[in-house]
Structures are given as structure tokens and as C-alpha cells.
C-alpha positions in Angstrom: 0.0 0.0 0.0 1.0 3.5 -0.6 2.2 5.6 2.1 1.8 9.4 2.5 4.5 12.1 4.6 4.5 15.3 5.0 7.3 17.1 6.6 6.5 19.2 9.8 9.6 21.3 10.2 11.7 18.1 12.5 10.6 14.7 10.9 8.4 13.2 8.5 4.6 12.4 9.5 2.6 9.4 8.0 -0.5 11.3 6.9 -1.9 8.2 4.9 -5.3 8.0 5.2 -6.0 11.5 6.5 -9.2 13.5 5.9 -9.8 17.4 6.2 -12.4 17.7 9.4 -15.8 18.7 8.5 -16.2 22.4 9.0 -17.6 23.7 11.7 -20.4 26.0 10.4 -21.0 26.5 7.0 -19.5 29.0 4.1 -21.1 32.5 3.5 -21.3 33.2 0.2 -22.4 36.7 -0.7 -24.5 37.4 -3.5 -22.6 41.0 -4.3 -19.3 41.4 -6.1 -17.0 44.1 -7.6 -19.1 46.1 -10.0 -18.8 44.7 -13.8 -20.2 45.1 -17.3 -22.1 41.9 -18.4 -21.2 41.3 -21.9 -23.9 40.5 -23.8 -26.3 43.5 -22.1 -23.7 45.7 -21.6 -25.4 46.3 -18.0 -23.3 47.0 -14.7 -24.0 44.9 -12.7 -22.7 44.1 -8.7 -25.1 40.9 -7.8 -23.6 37.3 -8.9 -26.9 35.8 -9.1 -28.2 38.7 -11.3 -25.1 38.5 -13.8 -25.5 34.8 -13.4 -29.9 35.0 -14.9 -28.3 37.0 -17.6 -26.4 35.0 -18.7 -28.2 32.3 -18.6 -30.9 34.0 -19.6 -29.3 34.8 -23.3 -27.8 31.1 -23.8 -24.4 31.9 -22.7 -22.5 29.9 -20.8 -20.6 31.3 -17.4 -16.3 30.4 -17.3 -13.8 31.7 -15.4 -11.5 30.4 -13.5 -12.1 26.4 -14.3 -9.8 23.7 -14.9 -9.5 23.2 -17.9 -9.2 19.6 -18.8 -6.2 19.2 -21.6 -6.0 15.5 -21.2 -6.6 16.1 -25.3 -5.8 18.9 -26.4 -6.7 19.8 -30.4 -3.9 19.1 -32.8 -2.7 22.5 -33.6 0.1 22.7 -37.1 3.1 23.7 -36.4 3.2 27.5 -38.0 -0.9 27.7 -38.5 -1.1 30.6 -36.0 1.8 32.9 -37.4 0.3 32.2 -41.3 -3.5 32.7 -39.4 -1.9 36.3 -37.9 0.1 37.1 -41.3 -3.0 36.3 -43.4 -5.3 39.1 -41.1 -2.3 41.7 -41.3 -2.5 41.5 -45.4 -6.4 42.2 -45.0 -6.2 44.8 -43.0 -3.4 46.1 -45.1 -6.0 46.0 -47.8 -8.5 47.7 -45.7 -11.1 45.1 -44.4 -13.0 46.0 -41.6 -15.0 43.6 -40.0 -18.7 44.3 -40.2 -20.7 46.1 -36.9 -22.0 43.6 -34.3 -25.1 44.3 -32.6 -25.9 41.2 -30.8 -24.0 38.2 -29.6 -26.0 36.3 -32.2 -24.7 37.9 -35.1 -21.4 36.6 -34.4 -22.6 33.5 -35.7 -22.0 29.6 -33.7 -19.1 30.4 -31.3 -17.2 27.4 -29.2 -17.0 27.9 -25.7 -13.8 27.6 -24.2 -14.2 23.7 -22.5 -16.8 22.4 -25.0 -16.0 19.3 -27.0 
């Protein structure tokens, strides 16, 4: 069987086995937060569970800091991003300019950071 130390400052302790007590009483979680701009209303907005029905409410999906899993990453080519960056230089060289957006919807189907 595996063994577990850790070292306490003098010796090593076996710590195999060991589980975190329960807490005591429960978390507080408040409901405000620092004052932010919701992307796709462009509201300000200081309640989590507000910015949270927002989002939610417009099909959007809520990220931040996650793990993200990259047990498979996506095969990327070696060079694709430096020809992807030198290929939008010559455009705008040329003068594109992307098109207005009004809505999130116009952007067409986007991929969430995590999806599959």
C-alpha cells in the first residue's frame, strides 16, 4: 500500500489516510461582487446571481476560473497561427474592416472555451 508524509519542520509524519475535518459551520457566500459590465447586455452589474440569470438568460454559458481539462488537447500545425496572424495583417493592409455587431447572435455559432 502507498504511504503518504509530509514534513512538519523536525521529521516526517505518515499522513496516509487522512481526511480534512468537516467544517464547523457552513461558508457565506455573498451574493454582491465588484461592479462589472455583463457582456452580452452591456449592464453594470454588482449581484452574482443577477449576472449569473443574464447570462443564462441569453444562452451563454458562465467560465472563469475552471480547470481546464487538456487531457486532449486539439492538434494545432506547427506554423498555423503565425500564417493565421500574417493572413489578417495582409487584410487589414487592404482595408477590411470587420462588419458592426449588434448582438452576440450575429457573431454567428461560437465554441466555448471547454466544450468538446
Amino acid at each position: 500500500m502507498k504511504r503518504n508524509y509530509v514534513w512538519n519542520g523536525q521529521t516526517f509524519v505518515d499522513v496516509t489516510g487522512w481526511k480534512r475535518p468537516a467544517p464547523k459551520f457552513p461558508a457565506i457566500h455573498r451574493d454582491t461582487m465588484q461592479a462589472a459590465v455583463h457582456p452580452a447586455t452591456g449592464q453594470v452589474m454588482d449581484s452574482k446571481s443577477r449576472f449569473r440569470d443574464t447570462t443564462k438568460a441569453h444562452g451563454l454559458i458562465e467560465v472563469g476560473n475552471d480547470y481546464r481539462n487538456n487531457q486532449n488537447p486539439r492538434a494545432i500545425e506547427p506554423g498555423s497561427a503565425k500564417k493565421d496572424i500574417a493572413e489578417a495583417i495582409q487584410m487589414l493592409e487592404q482595408g477590411y474592416t470587420p462588419p458592426p455587431v449588434d448582438n452576440v447572435a450575429d457573431w454567428g455559432e461560437t465554441r466555448m472555451i471547454g466544450d468538446t
